[in-house]
N, CA, C and O of each residue as an XYZ file, in Angstrom:
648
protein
N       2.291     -3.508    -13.198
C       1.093     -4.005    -13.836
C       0.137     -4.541    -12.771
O       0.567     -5.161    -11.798
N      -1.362     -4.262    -12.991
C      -2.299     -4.923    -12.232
C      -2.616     -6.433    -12.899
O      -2.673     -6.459    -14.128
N      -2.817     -7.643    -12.201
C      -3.408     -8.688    -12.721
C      -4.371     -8.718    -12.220
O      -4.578     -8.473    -11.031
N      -5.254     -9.070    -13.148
C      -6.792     -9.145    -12.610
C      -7.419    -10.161    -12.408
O      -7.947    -10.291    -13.512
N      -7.946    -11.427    -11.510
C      -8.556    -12.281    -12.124
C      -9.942    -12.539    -11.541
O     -10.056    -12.839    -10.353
N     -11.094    -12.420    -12.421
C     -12.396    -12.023    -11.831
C     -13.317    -13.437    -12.519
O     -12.909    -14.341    -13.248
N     -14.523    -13.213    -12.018
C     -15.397    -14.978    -12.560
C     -16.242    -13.859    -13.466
O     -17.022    -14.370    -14.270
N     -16.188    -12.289    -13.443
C     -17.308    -12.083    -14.680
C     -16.673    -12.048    -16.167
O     -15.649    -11.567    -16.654
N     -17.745    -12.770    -16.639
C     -17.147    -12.440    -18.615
C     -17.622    -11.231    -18.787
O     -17.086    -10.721    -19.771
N     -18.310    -10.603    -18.328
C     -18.362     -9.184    -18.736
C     -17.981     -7.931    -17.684
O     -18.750     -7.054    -17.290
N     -16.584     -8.106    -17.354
C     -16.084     -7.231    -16.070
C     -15.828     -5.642    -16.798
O     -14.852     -5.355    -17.491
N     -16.583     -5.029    -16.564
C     -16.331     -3.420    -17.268
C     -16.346     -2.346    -16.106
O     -17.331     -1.714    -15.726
N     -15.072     -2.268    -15.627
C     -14.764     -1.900    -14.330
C     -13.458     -0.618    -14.557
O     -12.317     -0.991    -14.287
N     -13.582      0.349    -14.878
C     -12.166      1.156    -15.258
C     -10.860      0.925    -14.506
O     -10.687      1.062    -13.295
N     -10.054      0.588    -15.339
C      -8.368      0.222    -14.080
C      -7.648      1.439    -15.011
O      -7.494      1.788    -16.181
N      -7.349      1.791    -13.737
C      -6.021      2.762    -13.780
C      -4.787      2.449    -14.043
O      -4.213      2.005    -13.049
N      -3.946      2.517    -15.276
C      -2.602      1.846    -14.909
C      -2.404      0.644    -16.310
O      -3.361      0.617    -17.085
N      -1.365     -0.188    -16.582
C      -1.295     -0.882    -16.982
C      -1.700     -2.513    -16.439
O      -0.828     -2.951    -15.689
N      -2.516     -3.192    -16.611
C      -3.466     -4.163    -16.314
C      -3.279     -5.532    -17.718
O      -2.895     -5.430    -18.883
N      -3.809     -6.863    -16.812
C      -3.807     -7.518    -17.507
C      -5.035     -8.316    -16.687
O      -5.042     -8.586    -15.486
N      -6.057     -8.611    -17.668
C      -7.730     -9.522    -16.777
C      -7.537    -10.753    -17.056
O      -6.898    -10.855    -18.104
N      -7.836    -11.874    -16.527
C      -8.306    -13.134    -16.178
C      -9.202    -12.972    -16.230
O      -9.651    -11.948    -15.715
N     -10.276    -14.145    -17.075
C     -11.692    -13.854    -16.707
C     -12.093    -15.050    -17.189
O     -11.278    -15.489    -18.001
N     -13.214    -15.892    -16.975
C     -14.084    -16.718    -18.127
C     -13.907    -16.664    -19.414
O     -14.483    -15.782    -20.052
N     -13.255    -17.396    -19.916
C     -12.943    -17.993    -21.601
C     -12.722    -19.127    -22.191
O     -11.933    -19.449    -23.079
N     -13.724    -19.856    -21.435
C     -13.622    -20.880    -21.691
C     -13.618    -21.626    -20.542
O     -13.753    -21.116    -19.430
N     -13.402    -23.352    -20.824
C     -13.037    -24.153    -19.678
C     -11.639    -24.012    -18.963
O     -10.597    -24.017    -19.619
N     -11.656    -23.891    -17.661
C     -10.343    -24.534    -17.275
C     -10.098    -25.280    -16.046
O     -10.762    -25.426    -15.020
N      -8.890    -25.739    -16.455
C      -8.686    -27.224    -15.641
C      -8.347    -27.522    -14.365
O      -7.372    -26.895    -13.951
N      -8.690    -28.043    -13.854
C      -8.090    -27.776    -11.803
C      -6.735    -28.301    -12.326
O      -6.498    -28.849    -13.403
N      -5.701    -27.930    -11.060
C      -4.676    -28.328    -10.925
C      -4.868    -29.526    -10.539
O      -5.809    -29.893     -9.836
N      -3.745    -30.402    -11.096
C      -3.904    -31.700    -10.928
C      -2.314    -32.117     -9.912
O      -1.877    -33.260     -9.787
N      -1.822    -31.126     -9.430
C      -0.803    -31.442     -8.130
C       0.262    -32.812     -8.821
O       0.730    -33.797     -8.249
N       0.386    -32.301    -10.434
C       1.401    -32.791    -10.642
C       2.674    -32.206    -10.563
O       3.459    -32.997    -11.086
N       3.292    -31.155    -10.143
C       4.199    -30.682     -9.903
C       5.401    -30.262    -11.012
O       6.513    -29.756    -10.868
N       4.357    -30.882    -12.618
C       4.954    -30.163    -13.309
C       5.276    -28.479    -13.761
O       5.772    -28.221    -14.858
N       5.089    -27.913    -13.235
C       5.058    -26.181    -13.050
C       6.374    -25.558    -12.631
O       7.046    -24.659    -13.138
N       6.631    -26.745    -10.921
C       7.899    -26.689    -10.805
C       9.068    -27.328    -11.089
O      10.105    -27.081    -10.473
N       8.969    -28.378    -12.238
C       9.741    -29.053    -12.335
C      10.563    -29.138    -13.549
O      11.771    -28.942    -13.683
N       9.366    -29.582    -14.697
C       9.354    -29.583    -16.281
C       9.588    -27.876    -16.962
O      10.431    -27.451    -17.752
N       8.652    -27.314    -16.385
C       8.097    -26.231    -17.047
C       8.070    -24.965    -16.094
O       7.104    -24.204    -16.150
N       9.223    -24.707    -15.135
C       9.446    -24.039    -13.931
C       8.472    -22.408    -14.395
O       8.661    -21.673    -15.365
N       7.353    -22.274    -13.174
C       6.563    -21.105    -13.365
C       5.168    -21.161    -14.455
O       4.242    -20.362    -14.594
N       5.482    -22.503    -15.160
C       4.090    -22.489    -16.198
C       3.490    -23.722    -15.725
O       4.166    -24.706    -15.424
N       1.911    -23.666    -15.640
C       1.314    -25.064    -15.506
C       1.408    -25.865    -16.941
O       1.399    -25.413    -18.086
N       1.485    -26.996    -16.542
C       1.383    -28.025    -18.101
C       0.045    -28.259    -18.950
O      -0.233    -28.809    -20.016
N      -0.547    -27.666    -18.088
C      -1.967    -27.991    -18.513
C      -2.107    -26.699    -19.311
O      -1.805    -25.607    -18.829
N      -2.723    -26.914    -20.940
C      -2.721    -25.900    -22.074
C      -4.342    -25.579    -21.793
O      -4.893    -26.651    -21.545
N      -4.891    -24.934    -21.768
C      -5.989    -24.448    -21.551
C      -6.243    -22.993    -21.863
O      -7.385    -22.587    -22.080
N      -5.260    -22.264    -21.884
C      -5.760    -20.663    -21.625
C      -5.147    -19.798    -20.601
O      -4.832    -18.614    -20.713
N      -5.005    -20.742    -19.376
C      -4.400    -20.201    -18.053
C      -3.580    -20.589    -17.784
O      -3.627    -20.532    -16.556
N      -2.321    -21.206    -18.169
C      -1.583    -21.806    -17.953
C      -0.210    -20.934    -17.451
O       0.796    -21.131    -16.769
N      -0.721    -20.041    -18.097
C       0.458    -18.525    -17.589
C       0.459    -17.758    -16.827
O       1.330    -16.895    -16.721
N      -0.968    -17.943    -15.777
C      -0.512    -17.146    -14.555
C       0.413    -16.924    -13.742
O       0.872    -15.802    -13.525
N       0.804    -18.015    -13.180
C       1.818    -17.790    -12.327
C       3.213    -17.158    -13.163
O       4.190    -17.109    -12.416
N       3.473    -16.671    -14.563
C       4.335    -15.889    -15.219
C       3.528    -14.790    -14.878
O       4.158    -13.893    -14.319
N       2.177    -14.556    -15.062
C       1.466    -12.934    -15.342
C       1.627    -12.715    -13.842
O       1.353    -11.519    -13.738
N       1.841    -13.054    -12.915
C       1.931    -13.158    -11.651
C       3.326    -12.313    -11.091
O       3.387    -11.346    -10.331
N       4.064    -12.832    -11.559
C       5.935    -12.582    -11.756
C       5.824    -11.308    -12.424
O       6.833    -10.640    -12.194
N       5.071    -10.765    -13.093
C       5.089     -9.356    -13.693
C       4.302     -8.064    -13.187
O       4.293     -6.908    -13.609
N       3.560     -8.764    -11.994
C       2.455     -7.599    -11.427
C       3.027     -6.930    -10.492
O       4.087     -7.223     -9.937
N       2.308     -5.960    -10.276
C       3.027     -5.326     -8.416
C       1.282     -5.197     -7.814
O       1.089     -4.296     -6.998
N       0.524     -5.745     -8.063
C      -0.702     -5.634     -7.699
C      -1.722     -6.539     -8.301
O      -2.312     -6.327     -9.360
N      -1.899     -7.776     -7.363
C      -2.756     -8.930     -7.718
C      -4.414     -8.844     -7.132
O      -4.769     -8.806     -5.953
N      -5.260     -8.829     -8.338
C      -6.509     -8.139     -8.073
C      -7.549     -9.525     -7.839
O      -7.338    -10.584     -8.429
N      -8.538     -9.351     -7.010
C      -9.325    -10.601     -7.142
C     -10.702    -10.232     -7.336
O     -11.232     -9.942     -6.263
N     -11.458    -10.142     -8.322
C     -13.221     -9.612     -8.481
C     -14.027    -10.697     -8.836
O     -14.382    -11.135     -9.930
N     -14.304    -11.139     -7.355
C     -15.415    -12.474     -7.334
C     -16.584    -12.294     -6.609
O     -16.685    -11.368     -5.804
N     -17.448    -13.061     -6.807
C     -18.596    -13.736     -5.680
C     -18.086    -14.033     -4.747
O     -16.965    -14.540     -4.732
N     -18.875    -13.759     -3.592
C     -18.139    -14.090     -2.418
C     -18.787    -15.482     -1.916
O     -19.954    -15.490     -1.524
N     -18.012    -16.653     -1.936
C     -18.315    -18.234     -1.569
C     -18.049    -18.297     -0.172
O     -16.884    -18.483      0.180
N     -19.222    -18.134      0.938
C     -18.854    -18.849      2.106
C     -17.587    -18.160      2.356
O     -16.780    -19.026      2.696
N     -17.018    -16.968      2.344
C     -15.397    -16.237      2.755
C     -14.674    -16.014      1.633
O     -13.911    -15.060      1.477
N     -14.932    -17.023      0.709
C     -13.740    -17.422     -0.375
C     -14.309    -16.501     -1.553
O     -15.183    -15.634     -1.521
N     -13.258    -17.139     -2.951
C     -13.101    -16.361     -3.693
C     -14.508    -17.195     -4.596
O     -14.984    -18.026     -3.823
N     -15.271    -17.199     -5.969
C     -15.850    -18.440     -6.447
C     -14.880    -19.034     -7.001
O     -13.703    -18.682     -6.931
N     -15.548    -20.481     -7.905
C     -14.648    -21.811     -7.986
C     -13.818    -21.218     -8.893
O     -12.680    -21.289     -8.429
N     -13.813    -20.615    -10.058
C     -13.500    -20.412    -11.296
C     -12.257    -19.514    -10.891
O     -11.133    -19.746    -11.336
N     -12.558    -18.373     -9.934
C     -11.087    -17.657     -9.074
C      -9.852    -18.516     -8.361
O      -8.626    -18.434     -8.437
N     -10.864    -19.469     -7.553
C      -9.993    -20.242     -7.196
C      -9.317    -21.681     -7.932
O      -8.385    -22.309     -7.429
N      -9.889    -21.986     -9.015
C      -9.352    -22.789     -9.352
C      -8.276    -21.650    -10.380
O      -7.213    -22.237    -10.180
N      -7.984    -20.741    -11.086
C      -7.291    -20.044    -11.355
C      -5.995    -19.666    -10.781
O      -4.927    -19.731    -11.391
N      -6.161    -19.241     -9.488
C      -5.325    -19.100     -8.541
C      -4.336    -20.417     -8.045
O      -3.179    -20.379     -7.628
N      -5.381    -21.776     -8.284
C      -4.633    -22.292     -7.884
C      -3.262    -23.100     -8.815
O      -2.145    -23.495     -8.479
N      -4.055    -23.086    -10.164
C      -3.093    -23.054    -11.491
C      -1.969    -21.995    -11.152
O      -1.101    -22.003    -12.025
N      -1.828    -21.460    -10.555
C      -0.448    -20.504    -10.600
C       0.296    -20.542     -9.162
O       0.879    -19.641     -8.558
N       0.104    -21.703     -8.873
C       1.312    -22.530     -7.867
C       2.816    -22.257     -7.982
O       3.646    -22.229     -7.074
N       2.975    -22.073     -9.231
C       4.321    -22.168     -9.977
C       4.694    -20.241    -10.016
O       5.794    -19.737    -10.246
N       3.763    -19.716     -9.800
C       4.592    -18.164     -8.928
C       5.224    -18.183     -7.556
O       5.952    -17.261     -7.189
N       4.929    -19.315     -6.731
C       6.012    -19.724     -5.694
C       7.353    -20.541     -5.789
O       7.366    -20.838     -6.983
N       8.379    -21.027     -5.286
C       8.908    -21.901     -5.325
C       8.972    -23.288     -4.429
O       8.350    -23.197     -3.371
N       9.509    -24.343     -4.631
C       8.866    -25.680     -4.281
C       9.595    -25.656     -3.083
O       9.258    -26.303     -2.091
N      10.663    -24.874     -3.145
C      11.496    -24.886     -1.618
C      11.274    -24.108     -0.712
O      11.246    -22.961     -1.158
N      11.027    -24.169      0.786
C      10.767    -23.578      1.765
C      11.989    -22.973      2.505
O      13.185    -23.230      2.642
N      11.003    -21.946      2.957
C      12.012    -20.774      3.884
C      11.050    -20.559      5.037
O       9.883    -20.950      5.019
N      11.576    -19.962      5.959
C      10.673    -19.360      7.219
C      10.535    -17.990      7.545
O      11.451    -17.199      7.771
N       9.144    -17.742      7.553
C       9.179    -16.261      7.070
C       8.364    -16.122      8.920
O       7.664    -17.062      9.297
N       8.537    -15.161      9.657
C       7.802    -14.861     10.705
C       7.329    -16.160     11.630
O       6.230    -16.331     12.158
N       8.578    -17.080     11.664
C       8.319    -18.336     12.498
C       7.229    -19.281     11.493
O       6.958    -20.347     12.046
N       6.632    -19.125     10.293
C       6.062    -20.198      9.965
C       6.874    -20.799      8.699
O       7.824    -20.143      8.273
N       6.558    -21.919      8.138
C       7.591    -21.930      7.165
C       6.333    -22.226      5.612
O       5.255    -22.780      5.400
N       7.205    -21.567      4.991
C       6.035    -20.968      3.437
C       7.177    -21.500      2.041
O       8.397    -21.591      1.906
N       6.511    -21.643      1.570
C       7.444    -21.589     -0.244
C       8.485    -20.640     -0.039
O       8.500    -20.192      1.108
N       9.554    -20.100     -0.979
C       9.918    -18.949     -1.013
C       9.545    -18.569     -2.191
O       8.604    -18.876     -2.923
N      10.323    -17.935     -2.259
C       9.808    -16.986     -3.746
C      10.451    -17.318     -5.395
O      11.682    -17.310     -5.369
N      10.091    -17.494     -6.266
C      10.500    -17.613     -7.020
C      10.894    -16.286     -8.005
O      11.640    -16.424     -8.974
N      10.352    -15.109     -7.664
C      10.350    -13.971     -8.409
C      10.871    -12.968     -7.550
O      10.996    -13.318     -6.377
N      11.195    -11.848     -7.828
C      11.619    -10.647     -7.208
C      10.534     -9.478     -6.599
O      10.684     -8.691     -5.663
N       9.918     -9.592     -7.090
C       8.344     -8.683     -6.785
C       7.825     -8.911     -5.943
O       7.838    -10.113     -5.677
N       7.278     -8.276     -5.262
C       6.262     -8.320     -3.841
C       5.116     -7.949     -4.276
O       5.122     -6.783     -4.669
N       3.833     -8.644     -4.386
C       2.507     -8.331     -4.560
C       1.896     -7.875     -3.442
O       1.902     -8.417     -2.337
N       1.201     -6.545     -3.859
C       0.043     -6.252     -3.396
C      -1.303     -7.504     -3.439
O      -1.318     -8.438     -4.242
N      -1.968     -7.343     -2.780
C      -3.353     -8.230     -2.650
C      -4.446     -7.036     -2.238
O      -4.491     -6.287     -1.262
N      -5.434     -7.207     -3.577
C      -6.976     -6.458     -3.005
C      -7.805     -7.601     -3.559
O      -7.497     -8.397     -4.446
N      -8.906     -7.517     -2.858
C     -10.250     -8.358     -3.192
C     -11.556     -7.235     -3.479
O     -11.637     -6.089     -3.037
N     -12.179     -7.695     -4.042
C     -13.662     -7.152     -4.372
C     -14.620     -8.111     -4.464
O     -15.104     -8.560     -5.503
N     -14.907     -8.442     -3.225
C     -16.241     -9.579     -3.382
C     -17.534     -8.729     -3.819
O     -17.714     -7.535     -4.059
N     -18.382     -9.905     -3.815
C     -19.914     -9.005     -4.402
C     -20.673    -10.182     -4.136
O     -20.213    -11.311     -4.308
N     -22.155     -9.879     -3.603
C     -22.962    -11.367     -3.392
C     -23.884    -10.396     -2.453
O     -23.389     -9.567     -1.690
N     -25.182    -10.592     -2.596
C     -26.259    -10.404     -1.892
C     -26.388    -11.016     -0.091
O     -26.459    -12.145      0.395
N     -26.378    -10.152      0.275
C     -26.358    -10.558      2.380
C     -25.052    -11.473      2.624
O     -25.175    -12.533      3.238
N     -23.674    -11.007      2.085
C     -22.839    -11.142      2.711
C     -22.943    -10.685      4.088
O     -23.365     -9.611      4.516
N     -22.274    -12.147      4.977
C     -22.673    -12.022      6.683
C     -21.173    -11.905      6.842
O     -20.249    -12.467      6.255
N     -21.220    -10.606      8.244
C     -20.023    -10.306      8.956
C     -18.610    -11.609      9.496
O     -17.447    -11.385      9.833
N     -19.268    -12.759      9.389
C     -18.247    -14.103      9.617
C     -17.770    -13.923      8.032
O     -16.606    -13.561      7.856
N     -18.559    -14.144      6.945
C     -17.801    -13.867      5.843
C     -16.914    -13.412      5.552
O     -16.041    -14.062      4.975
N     -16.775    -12.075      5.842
C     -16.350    -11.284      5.241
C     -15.023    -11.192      6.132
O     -13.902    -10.948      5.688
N     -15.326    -11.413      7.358
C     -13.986    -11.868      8.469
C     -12.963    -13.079      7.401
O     -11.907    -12.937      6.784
N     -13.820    -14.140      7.572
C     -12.923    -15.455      6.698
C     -12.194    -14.688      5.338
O     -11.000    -14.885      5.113
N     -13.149    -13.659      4.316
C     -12.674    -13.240      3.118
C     -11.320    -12.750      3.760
O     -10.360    -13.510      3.643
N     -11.106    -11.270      4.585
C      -9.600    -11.160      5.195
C      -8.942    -11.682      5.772
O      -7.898    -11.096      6.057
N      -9.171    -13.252      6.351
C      -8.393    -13.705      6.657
C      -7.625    -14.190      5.663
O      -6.409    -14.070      5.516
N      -8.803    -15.018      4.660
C      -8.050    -15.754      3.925
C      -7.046    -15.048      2.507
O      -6.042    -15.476      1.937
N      -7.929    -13.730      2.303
C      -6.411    -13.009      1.726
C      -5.422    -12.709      2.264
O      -4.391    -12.591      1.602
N      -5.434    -12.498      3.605
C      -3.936    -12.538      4.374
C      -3.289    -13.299      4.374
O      -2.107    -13.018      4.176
N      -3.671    -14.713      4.595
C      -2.840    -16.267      4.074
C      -2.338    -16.204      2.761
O      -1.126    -16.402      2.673
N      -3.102    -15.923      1.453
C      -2.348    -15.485      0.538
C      -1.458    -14.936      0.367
O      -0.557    -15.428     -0.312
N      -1.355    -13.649      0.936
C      -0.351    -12.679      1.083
C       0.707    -13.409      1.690
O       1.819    -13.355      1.164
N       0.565    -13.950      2.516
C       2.398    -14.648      3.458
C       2.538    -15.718      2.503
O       3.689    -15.775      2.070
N       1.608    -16.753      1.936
C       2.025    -17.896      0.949
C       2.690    -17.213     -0.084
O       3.657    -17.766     -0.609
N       2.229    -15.791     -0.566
C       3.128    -15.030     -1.677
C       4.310    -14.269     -1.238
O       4.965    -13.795     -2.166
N       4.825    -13.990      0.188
C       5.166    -13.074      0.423
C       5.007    -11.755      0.263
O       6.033    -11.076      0.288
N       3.854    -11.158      0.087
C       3.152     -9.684     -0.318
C       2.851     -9.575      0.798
O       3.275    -10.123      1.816
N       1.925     -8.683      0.585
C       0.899     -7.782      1.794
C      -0.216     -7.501      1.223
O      -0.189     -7.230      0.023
N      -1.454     -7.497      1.932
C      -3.065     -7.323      1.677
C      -2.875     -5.588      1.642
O      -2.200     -4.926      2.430
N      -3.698     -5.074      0.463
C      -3.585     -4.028      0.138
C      -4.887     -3.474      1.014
O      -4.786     -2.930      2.114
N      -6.411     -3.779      0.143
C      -7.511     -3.768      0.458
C      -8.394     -4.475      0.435
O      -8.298     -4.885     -0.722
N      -9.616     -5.188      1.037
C     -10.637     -5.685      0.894
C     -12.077     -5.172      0.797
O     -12.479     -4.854      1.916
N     -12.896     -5.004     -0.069
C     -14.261     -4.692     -0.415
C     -15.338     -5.268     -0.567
O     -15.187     -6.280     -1.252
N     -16.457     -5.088     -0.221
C     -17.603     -5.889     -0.034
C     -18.653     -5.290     -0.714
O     -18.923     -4.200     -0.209
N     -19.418     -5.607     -1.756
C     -20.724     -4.842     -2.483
C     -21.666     -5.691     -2.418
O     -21.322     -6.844     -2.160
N     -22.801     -5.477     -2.579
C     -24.181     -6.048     -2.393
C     -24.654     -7.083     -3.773
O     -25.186     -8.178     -3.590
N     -24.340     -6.493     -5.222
C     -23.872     -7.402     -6.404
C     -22.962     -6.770     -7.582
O     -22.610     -5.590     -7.595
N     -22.725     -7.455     -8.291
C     -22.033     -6.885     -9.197
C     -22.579     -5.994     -9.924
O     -21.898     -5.640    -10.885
N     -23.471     -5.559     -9.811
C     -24.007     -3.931    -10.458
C     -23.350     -3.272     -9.738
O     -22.466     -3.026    -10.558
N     -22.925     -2.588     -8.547
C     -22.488     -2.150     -7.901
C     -20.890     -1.374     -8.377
O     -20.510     -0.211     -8.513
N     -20.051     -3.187     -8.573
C     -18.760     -2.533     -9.024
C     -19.422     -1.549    -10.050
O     -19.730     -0.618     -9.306
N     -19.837     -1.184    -11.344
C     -19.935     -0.524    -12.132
C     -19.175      1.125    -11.848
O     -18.505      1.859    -12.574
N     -19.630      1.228    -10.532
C     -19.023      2.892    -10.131
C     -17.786      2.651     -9.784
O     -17.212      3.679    -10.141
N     -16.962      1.924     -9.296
C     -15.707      1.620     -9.065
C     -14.524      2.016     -9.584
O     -14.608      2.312    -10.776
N     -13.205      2.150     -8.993
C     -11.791      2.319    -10.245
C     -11.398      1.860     -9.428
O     -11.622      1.994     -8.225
N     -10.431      0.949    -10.240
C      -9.092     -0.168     -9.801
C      -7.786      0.218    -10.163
O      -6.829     -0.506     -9.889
């Protein structure tokens, strides 16, 4: 399965495959680094909102999709505060993966990572920080960066397949 999680409410982008979207529906809540995810409610955030099940929809993908604005490198707030609700697709205990030491894993799956930023005069430092910082993802998940993409705005994706 692809997971998708993008900041447009109206993402009409053709995916190939069996898929599941994240998107704007409402409010949702930053993580509040109570550590109930891994503790109480191992893999679910406590916080009821809507999103509370990523890090399960996470545990079921083989390909974690990101279709945002591109913030200064990053993903926008609404991606990242998403992403960061699903803490609880890692585990609280550490291992050392390539001399650094990371979460391990709580699931069996290895994610893919692609990005699709979009934003008017994205600058070449950007777009550097955007792959870096999906590569950090990738080792915090134990995956690997699939692809990264850069468009001028979201009219653009329109021609696209995922």
């Amino acid at each position: 399965m692809k997971l998708i999680i993008t900041d447009l409410e109206d993402f009409k982008v053709p995916i190939e495959g069996s898929h599941k979207i994240i998107q704007p529906r409402g409010p949702v809540k930053n993580c509040i680094g109570c550590f109930g995810c891994w503790t109480r409610t191992p893999g679910r955030c406590v916080l009821y909102d809507g999103y509370e099940n990523t890090g399960i929809d996470m545990s079921k993908c083989a390909e974690l999709i990101f279709v945002s604005r591109c913030y200064y490198g990053s993903v926008s707030p609404f991606v990242k505060t998403v992403q960061d609700r699903a803490i609880s697709y890692i585990h609280p205990d550490f291992v050392m993966r390539r001399g650094e030491m990371h979460h391990k894993r709580r699931y069996n799956n290895v994610i893919l990572l692609s990005a699709y930023y979009y934003g008017e005069n994205i600058t070449d430092a950007e777009k550097e920080t955007a792959r870096k910082i999906l590569e950090a993802n990738a080792d915090n998940y134990d995956g690997r960066v699939k692809e990264v993409y850069f468009y001028n705005s979201k009219e653009e994706l329109e021609g696209i397949r995922i």
